[in-house]
C-alpha positions in Angstrom: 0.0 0.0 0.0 1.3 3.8 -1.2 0.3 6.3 1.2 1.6 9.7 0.6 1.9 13.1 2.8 0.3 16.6 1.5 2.2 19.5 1.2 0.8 23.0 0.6 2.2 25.1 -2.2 5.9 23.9 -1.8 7.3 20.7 0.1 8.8 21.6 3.2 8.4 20.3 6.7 6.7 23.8 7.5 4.1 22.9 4.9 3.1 20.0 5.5 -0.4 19.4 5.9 -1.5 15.7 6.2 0.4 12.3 6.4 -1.3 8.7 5.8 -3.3 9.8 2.5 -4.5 6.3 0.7 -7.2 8.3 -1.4 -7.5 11.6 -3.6 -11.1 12.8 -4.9 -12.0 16.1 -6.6 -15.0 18.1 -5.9 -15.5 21.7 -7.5 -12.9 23.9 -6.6 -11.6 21.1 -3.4 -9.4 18.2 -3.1 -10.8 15.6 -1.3 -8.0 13.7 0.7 -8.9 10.1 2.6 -6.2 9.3 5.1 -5.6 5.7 6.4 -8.7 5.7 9.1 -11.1 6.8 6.0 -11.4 10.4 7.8 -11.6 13.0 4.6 -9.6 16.3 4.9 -11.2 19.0 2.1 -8.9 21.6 1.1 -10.2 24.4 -1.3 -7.4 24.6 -3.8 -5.9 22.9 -6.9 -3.3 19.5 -7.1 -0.2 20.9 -8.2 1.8 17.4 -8.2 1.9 13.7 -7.0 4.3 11.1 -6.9 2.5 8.3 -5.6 5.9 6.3 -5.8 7.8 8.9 -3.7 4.4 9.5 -1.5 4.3 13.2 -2.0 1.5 15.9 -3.1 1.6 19.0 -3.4 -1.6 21.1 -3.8 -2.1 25.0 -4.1 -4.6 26.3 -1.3 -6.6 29.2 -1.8 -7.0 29.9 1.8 -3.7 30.6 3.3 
């Protein structure tokens, strides 16, 4: 199993956002990210990147 950690904008340890992601959905303008325990995380924004191999994403929030 791949499970990748969030990043907002840029990855850095300062922007890191969410770890144990197994599932990325879209929804209008949101990304819908499902973590390990099925909890969702919405984050109003766009993906930027993923590398599912490396287990990072990057997405651009609107919202600072």
């Amino acid at each position: 199993m791949c499970l990748s950690k969030v990043y907002a904008n840029k990855e850095s340890s300062d922007t890191l956002l969410l770890t144990n992601i197994q599932r990325i959905n879209f929804d209008g303008g949101a990304v819908i990210f499902t973590d390990l325990l099925e909890r969702e995380t919405r984050i109003e924004g766009r993906l930027l990147s993923a590398d599912l191999v490396g287990g990072k994403v990057i997405v651009e929030t609107t919202n600072p």
